[in-house]
GURO-222574 format. One record per residue: x, y negated, z of N, C-alpha, C, O, CB in turn; residue in one letter. Coordinates in steps of 0.02 Angstrom, whole numbers, plus 50000, padded with zeros to 5 digits. Glycine has a CB too. Layout:
REM residues N
XYZXYZXYZXYZXYZa/...
This chain:
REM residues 433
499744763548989499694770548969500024774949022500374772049065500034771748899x/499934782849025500104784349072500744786949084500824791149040499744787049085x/501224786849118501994788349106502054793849078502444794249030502434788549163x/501724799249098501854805149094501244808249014501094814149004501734808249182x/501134805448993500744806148921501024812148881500664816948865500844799048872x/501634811748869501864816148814502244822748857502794824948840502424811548757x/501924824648904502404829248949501864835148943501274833448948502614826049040x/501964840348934501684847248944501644849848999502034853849025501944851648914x/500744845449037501024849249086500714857749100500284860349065500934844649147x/501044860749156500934868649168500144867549200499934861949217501614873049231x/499924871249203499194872349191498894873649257498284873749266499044878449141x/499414874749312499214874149380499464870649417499494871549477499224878549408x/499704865449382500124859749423499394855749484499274855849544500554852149346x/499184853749441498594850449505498434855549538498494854449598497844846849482x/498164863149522497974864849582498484866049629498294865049687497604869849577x/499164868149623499574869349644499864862449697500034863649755499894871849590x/499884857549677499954850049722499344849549769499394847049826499944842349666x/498644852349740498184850949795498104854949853497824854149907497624850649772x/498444859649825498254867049880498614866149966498504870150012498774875949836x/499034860049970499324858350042498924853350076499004851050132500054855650039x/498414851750025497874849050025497274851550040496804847650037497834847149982x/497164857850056496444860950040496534861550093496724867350083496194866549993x/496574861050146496034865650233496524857950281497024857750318496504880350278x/496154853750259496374847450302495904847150374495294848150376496234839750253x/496324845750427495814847350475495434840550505495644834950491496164851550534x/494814841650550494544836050548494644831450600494684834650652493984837050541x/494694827150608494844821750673493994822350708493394823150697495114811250639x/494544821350758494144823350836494154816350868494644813150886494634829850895x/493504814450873493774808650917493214806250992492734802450989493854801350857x/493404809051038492934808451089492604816951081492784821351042492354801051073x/492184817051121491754822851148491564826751099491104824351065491164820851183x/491794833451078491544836951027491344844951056491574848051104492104836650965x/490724847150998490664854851035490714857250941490624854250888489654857551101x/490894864350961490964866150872490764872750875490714874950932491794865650830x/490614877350822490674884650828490914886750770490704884950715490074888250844x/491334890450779491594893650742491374900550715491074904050756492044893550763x/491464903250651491354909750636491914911150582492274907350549490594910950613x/491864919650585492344920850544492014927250511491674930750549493064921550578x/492064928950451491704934550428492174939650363492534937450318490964930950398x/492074944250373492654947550350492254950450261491954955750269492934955150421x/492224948050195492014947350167492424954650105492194958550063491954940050170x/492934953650124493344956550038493744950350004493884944650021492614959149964x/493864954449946494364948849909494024946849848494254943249803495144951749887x/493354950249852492844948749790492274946149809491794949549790492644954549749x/492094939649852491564937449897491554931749889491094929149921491584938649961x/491874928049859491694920049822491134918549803490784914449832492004918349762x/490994921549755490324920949712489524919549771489174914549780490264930149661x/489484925449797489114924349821488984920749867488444917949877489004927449823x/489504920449902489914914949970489484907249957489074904249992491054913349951x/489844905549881489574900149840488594897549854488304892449873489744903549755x/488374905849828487784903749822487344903349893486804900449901487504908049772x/487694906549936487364904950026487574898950043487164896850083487654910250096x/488104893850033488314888750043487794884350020487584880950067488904888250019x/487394882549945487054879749909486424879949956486074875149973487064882549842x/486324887449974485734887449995485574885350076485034884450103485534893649978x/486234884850104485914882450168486224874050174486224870950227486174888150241x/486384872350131486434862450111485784861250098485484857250133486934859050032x/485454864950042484554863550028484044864850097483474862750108484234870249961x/484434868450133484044869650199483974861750238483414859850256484524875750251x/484474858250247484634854650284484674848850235484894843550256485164856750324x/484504849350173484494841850131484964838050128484964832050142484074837350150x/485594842850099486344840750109486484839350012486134841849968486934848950159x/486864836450004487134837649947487684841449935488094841149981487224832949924x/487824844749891488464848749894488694848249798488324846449752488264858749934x/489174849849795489614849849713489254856649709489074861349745490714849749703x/489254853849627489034858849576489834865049561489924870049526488754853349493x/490134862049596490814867449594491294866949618491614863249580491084868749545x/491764868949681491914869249740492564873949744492344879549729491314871349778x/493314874549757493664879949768493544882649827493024885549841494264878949762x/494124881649871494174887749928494084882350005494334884350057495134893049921x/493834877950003493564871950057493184866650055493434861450032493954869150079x/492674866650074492154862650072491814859250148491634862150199491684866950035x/491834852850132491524849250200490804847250183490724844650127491964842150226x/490234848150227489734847550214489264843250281489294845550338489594854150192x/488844837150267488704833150330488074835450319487764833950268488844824950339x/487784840350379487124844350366486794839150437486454842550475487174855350376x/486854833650451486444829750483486664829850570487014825450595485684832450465x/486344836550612486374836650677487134837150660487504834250699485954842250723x/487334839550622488134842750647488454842950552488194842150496488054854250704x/489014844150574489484844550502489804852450490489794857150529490224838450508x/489994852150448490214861550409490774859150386490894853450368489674866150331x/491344866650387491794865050354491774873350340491714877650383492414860550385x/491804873950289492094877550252492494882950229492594881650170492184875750245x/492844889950248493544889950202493614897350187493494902350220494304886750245x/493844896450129493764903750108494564907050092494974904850052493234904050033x/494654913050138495264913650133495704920950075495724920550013495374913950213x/495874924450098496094929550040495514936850076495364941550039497234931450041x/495344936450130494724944950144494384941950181493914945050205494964953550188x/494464935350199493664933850258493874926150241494364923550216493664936850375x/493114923250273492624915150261492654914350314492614919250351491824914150232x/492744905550355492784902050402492114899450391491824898950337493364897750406x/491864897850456491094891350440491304888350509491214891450561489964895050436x/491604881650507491514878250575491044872350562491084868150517492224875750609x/490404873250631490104868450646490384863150695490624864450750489594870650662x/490294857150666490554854050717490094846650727489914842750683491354853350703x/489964846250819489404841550826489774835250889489774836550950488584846650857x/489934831550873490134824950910489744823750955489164824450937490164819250874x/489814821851019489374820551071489644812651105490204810151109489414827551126x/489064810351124489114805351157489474806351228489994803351240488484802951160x/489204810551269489284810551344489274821751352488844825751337488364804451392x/489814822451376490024828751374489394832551419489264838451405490824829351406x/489104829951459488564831551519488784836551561489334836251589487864833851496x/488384841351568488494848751578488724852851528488394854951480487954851751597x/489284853951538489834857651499489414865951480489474869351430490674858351558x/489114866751527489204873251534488224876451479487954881151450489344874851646x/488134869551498487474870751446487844868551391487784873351352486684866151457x/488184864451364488174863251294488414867651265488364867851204488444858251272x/488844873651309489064881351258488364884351264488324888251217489794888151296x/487964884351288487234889051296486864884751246486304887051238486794889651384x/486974878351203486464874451147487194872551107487334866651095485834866151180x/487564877151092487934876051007487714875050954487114875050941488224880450981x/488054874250923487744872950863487554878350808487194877450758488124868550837x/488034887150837487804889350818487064892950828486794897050790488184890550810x/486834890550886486184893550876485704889450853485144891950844485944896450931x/485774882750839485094881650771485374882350706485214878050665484684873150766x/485874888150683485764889350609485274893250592485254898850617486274891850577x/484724890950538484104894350521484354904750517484914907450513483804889750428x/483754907350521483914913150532483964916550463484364920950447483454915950579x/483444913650424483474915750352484024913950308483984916150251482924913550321x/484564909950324485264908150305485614913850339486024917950318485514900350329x/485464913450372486234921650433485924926550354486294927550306485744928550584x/485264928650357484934934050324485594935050261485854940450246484034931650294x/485734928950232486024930150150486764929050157487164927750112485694924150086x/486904929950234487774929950237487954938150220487654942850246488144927350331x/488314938550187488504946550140489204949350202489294955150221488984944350021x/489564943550221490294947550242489574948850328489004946950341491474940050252x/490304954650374490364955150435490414949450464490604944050439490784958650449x/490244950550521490494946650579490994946850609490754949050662490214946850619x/491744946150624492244948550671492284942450717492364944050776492964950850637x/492244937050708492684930250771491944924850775491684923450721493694923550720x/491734922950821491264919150849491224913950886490684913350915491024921650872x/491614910050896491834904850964491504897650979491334894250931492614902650955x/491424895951030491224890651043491734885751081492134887851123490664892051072x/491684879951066492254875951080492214869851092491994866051049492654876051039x/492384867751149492034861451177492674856851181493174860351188491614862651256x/492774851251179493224843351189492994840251238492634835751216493174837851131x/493014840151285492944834251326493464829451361494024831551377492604836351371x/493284823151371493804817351346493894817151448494354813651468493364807851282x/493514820351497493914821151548494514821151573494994821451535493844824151559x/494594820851632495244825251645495484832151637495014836151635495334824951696x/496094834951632496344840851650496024843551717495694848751724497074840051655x/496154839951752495964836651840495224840551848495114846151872495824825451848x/494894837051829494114834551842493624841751790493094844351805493984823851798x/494104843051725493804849051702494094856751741493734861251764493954848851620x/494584856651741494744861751803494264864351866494284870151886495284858551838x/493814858851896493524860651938492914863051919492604866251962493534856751977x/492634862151856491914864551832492144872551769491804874551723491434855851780x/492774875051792492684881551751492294886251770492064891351743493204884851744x/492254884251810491684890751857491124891651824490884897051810491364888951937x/490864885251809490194884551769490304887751719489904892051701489944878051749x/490894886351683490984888451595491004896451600490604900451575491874885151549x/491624897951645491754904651626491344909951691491744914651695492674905451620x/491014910751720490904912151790491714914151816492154909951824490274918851800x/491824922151829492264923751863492874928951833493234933651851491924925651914x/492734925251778493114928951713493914925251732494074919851756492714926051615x/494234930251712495094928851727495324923551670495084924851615495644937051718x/495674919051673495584913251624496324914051606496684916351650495304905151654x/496624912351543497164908751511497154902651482496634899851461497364912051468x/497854899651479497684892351451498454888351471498974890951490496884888251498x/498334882451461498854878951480498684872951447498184871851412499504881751465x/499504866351472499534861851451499774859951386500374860051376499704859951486x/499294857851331499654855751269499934851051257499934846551299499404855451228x/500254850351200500334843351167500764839651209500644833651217499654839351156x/501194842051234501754839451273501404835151324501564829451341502314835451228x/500804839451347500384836651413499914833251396499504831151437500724832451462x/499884831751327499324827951324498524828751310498114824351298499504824751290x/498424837551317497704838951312497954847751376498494849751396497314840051197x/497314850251385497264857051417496844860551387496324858551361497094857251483x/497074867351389496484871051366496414878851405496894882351420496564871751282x/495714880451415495604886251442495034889151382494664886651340495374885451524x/495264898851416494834902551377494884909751421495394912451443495084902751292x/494164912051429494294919651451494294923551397494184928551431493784922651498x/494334926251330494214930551277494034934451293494304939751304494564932251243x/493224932051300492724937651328492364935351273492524930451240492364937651411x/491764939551262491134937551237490574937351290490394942151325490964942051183x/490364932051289489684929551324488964930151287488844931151227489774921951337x/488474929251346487984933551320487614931251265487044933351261487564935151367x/487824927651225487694925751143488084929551109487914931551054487864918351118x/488624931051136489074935151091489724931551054490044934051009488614937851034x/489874924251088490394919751063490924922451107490764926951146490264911551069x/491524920251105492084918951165491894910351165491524907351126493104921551141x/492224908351209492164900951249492874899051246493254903451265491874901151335x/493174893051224493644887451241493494881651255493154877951219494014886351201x/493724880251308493674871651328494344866451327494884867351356493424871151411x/494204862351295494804860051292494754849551327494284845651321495044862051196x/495254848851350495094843751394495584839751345496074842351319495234844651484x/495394833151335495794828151277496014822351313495644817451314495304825351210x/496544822151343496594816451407497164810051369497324804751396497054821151498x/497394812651299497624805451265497904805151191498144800851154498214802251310x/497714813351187497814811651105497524808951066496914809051073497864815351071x/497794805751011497254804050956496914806950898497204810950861497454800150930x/496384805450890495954809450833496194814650780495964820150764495684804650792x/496754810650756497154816150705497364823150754497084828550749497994811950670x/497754821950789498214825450827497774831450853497824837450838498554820850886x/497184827750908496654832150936496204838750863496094844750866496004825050975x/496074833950812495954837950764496574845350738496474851050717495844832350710x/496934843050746497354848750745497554854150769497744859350742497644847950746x/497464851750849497474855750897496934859950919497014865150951497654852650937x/496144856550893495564859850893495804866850817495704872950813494824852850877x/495964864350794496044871450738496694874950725496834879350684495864869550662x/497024872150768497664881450800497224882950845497204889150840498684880950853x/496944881950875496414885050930496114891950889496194898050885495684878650951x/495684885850859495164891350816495714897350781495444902850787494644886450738x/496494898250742496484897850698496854905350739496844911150720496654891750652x/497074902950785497374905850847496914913550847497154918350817497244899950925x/496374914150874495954917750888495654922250825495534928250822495544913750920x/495574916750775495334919950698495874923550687495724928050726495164914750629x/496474925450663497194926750664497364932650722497784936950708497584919650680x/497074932750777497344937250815496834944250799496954949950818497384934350894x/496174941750754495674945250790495904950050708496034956050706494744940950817x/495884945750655496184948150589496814955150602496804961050586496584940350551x/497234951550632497844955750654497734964550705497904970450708498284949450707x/497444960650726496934969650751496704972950734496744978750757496494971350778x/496334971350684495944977850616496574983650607496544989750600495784973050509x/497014979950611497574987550595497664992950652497994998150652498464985050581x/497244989750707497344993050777496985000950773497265006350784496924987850842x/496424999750758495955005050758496165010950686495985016750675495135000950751x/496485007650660496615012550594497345014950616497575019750585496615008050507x/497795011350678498385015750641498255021250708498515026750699499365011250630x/497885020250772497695025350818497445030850790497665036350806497265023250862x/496815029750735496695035550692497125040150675497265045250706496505033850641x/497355037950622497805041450581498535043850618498895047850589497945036650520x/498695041650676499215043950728499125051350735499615054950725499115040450801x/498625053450748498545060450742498795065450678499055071050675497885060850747x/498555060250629498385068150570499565066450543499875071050515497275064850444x/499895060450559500415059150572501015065850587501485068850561500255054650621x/500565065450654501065068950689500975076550663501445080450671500985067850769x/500225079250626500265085050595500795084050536501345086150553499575087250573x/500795081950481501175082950429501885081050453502345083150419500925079250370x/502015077650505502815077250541502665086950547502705090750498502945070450648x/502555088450594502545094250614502595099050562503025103350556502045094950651x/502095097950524502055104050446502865103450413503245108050397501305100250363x/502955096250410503545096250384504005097950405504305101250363503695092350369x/504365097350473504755102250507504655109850504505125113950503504715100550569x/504155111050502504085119350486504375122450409504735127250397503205121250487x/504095118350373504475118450311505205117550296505515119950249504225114450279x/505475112650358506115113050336506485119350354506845122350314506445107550360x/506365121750436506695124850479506495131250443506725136450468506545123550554x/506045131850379506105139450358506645138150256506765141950208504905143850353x/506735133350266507185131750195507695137550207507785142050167507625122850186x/508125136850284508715139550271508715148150279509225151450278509225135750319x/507895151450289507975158850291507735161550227507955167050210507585162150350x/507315158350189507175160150111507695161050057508155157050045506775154950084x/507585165950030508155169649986507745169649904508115168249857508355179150023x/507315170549894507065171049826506645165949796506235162749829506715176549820x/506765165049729506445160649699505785158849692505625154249655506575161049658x/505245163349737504655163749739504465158949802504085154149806504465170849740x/505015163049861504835157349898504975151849903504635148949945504845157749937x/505555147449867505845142249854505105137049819504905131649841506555144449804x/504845140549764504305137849732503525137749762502985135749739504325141249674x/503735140549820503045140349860503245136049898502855131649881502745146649898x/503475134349927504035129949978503925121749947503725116849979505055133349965x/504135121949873504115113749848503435115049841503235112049891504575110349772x/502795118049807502335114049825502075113749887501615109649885501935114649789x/502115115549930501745115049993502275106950013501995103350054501835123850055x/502775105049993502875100450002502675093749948502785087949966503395101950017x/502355095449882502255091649840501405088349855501145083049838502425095449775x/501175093849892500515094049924500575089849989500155085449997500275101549937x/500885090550021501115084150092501255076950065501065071850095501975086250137x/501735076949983501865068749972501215067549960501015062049976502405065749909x/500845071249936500255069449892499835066549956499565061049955499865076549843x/499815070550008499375066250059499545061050094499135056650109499185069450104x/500275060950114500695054150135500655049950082500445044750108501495055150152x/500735048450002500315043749969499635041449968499485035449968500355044949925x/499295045449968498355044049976498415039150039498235033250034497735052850001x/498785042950126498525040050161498935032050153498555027250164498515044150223x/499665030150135500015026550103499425020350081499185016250120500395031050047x/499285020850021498845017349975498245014850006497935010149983498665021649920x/498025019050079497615019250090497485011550160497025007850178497555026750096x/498175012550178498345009050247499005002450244499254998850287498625015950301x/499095003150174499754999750153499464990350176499704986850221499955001850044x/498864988650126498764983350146498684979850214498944974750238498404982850121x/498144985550242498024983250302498544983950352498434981550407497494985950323x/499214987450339499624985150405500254979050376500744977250410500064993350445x/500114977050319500424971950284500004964550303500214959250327500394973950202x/499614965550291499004959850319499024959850391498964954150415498174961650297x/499084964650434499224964650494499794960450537499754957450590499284970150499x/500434961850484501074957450527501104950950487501484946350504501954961650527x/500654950450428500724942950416500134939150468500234933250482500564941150326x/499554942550496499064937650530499614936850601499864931450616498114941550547x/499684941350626500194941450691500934936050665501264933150709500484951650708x/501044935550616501454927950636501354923950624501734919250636501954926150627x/500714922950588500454916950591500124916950652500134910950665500064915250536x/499794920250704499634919650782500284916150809500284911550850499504927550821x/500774918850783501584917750827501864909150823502104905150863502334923650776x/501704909050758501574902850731501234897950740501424892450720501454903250693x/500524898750778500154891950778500494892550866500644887450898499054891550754x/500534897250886500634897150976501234889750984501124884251010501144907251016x/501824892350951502264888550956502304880550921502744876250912502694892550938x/501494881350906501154872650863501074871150921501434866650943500344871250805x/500604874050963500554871451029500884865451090500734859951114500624876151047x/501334869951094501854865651113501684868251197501954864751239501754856251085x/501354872651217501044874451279501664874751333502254876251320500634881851270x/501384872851395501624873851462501024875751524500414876051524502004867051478x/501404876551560501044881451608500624876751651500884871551671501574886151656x/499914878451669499534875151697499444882551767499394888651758498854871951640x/499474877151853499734881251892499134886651914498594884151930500064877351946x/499194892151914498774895951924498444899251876497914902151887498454893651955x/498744898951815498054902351752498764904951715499284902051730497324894651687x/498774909651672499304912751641499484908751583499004904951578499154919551624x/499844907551542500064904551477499554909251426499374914851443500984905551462x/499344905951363499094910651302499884913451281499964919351269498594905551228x/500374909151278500674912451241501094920551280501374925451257501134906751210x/500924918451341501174924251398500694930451358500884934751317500874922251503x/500024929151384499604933151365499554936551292499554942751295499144930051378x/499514933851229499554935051174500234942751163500164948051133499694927151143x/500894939751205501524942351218501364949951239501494954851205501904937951275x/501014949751310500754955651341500284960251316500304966351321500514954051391x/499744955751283499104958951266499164961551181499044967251162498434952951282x/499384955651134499174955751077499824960751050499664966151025499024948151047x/500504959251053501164962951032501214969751041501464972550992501724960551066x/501024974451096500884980751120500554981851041500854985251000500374981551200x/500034979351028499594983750975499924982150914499884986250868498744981950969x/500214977450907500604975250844501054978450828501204979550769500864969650844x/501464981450896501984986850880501884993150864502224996950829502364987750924x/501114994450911500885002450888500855001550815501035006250779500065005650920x/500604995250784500354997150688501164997250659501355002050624499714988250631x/501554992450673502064994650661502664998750659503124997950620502084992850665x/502625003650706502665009650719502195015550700502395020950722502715009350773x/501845015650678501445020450616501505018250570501525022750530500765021750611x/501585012650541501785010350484502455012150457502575012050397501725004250487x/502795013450491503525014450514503665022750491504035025350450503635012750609x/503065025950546503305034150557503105033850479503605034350443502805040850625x/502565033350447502295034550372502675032150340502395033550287501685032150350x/503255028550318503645027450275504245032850282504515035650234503795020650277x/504385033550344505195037650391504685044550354505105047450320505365037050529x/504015048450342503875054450320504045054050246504265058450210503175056550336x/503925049250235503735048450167504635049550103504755051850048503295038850170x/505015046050161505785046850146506005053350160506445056050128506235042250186x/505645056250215505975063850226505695071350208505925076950219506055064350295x/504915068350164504805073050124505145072550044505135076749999504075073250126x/505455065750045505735065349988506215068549978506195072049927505855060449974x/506785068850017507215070950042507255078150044507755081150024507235068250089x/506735081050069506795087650066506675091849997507005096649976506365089650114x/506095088449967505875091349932506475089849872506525093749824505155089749928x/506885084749877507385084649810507895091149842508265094549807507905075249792x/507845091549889508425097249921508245104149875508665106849840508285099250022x/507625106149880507415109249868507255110949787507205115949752507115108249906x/507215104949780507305106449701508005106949665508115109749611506965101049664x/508465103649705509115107049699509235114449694509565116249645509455105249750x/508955120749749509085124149753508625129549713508835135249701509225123449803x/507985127349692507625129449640507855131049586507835136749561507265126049627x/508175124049552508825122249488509195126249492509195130149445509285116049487x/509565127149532510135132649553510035140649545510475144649530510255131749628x/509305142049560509225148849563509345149149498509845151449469508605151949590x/508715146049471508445144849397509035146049346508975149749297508135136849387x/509555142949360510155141949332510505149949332510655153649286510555135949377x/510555150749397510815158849401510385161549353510645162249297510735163449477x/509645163449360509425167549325509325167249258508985171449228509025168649346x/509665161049221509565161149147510585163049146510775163549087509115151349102x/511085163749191511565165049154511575174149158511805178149117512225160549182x/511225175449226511075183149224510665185249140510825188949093510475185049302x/510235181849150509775183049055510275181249006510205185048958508975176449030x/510815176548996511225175248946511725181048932511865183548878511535169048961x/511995182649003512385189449016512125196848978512385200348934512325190649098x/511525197449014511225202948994511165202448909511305207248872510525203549033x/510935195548883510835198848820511435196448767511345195548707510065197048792x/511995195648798512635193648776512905202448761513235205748721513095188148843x/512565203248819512915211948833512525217448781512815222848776512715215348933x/511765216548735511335219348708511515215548643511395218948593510655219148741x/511805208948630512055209048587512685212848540512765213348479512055205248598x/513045215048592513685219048585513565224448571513995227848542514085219548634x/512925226748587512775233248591512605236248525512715241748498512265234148636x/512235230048505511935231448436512445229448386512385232348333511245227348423x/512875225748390513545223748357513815232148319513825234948264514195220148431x/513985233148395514165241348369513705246548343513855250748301514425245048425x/513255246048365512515249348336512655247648262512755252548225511675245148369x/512675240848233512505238848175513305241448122513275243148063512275229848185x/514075240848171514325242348127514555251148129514985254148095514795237148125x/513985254248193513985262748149513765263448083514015266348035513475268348181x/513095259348092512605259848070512775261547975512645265947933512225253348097x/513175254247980513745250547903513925258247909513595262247877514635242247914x/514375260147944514835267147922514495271247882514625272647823515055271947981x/513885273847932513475280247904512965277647853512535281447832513065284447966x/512995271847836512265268247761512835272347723512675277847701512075255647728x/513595269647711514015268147662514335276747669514655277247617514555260447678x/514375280247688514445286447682513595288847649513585290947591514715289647761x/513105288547678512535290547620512615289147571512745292947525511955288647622x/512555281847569512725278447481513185280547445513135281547384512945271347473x/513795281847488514365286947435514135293447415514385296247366515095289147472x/513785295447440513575305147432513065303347384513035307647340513165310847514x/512555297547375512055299747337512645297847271512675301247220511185295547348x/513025292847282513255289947188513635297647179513465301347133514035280247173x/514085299247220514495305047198514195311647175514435316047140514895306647251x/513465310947210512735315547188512825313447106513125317047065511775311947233x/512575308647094512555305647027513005308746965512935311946913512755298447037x/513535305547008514325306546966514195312446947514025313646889515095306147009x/514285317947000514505326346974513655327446935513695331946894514745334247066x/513195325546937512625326246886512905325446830512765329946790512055321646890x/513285321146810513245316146746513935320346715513945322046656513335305646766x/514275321346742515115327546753514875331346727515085331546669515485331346829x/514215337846747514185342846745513655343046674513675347146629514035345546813x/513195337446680513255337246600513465337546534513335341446488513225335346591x/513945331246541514465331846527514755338446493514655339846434514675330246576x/515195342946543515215346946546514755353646504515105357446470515255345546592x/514475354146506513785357346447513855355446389513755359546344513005354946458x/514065348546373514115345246296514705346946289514905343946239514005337146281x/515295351446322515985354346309516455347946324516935346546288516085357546225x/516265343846386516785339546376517375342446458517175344146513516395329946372x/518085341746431518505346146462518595345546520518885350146549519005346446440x/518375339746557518435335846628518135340946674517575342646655518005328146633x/518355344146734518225348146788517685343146813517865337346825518865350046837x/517045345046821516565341046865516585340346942516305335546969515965343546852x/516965345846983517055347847033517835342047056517905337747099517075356347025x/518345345146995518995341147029518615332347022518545328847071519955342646969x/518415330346954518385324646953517995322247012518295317847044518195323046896x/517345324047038516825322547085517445321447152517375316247184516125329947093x/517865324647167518295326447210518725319347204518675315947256518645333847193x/519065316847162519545311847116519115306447154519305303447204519545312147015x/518625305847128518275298347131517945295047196517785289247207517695298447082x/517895301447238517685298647299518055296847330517705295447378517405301447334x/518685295147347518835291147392518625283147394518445279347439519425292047393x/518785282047293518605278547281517965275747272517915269847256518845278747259x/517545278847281516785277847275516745274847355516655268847364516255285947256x/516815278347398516805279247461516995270147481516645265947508517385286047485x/517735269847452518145262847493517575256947456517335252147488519275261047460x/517425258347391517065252747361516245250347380515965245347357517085254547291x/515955255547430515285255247445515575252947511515165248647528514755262047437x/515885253147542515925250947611515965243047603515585238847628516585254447652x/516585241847556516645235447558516095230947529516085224847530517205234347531x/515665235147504515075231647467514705231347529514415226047541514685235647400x/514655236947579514135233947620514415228547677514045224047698513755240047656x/515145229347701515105223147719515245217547708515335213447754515205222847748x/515295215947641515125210447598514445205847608514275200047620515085213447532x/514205211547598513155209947605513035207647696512655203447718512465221347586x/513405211147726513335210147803513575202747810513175198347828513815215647852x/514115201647798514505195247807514105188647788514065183747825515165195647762x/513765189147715513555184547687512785182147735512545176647747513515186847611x/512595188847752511835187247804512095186247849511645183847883511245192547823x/512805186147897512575183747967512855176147951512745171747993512965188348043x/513195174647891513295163847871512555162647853512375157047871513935160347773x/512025166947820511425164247803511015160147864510705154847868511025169947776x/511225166147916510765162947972511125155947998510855152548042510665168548041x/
């Protein structure tokens, strides 16, 4: 039974163990020519990927699985396929074993990529970016050295000694008039495994550098419209400190809320691709130093070259990548400044409004307790109205009471008792509220 029977396992354990497993490279053994392609697809290009794969195995009367992850080897007869599908672009290497290397310089002019049927290219969906042709021959270092001429005509070459001397390789990173670049690589004693390996940092080398450049052309773009909102934004700052009113303070943050807004768009817009950019560039950095390269006399190092040629542009994306984050912090920056001092006005002008109607409260305070005086002096005149009515009646029915002295008698008291009645009534409405 099996040891592990009663264990729960997590649900990506196999794929997760196989995945150091998935892009195994192929042994090389003796004379090989291959071509490579690379096609820049998206991160949603499986599917169909799948169904052009199916269809050019039926081309060539291959068998293939009814269901396949992210690498597939396929023996399409003249030559073999591999496969690989990565996170925004698809690998297809052909690769064709040769008996006798011949003329080097024809077997890059009859690759293998030019008998793939044409109506198969038709239903490939991604771009094209990387194209290469790549030859093994079991020569010398020596003896292939003297026939580059053939390979490359008079193209300036890089290259060197690998494998702690034990293979060479040259390349002009040109495109030739098929439209491939060309590597030749001379195999003077490694073994099959080893050489297989070294055939795909090659490839992986070039796929990787060419990936890493896409950020080239986008961050030169956008360098421009950069250095405007740097600029806008300095204008904005250098007028913070002459604005005095709250109008312009609030015209001020949005014209800066309107700048984050475009430093995010372009943000969101460029974030991946210069993220994807310095991860392909160390993995370039990375397979160089798989290499194991030394200098072959007279031709420059790749890794010299890569240093000179490829890093310059790596730093420009990283340095726009750079300035767009450094805006992005210093419109932040400003604009909280600014809303500081917004707050602040804001603040003044609600204690000026608290003031003012602190001060209209008072006003009416006293307003309200004339007001009490002169109700409660009416109210006394109309009852004392009353009184000497009711007196002088009175009075008529022979009763002996002076209507005049008494009316006279009672008002003070009329008078003290309506006041306190009204602010009785006052008191009780301002606890109501």
């Amino acid at each position: 039974m099996p040891p592990l029977r009663q264990f729960a396992e997590h649900p990506q354990r196999q794929k997760l163990n196989d995945e150091v497993h998935s892009r195994p490279p192929a042994d090389v053994a003796g004379n090989l020519i291959c071509s490579h392609l690379a096609f820049v697809t998206g991160e949603n290009g499986h599917a169909e990927e799948k169904v052009s794969l199916k269809s050019l195995a039926s081309l060539f009367g291959a068998a293939i699985p009814d269901s396949f992850g992210n690498h597939l080897t396929l023996d399409l007869g003249p030559f073999q396929l591999t496969w690989e599908r990565h996170t925004e672009f698809s690998t297809y290497t052909f690769f064709e074993h040769l008996d006798e290397p011949g003329n080097i310089g024809d077997r890059f002019a009859h690759a293998p990529v030019a008998r793939i049927p044409d109506r198969w290219r038709e239903q490939i969906k991604g771009e094209l970016l990387v194209a290469i042709n790549l030859v093994v021959t079991t020569q010398s270092a020596d003896d292939t050295s003297e026939r580059l001429t053939t390979v490359f005509g008079d193209n300036t070459l890089v290259g060197g000694s690998l494998a702690g001397g034990g293979a060479a390789a040259w390349t002009d990173l040109t495109l030739d008039a098929q439209g491939c670049s060309r590597i030749l690589v001379a195999n003077e004693t490694l073994k099959p495994g080893r050489t297989g390996r070294l055939v795909q940092r090659l490839l992986e080398i070039e796929t990787y550098r060419m990936m890493a450049l896409m950020a080239f052309p986008l961050a030169r773009a956008i360098a421009p419209e950069i250095s405007d909102m740097e600029q806008e934004l300095a204008t904005i700052a250098g007028e913070t400190t002459s604005i005095t009113t709250l109008a312009d303070e609030q015209r001020q943050l949005s014209q800066l809320t309107a700048l984050a807004a475009r430093i995010e768009t372009m943000t969101a817009r460029t974030d991946f691709r210069f993220s994807a950019s310095r991860a392909y560039h160390a993995l370039v950095e990375e397979r160089i130093a798989d290499l194991d390269e030394t200098k072959l006399s007279g031709i420059q190092q790749l890794a010299t070259f890569m240093e000179r040629r490829l890093s310059p542009a790596m730093r420009t994306c990283a340095s726009v990548a750079s300035r767009l984050d450094t805006l992005s912090e210093h419109i932040s920056r400003a604009s909280g400044l600014l809303q500081t001092r917004v707050e602040i006005a804001v603040q003044e002008q609600n204690q000026n409004l608290l003031a003012s109607m602190e001060s209209r409260v008072r006003m009416q305070t006293r307003l309200q307790e004339t007001v009490e005086g002169l109700s409660a002096v009416a109210i006394s005149y109309y009852l004392l109205g009353i009184v000497n009515y009711m007196l002088k009646a009175a009075a008529k029915v022979g009763s002996p009471v002076d209507p005049t002295l008494a009316t006279g008698i009672a008002a003070p008291f009329v008078i003290g008792a309506v006041y306190y009645g009204v602010r009785q009534v006052r008191k009780r409405l301002t606890r109501a509220k």
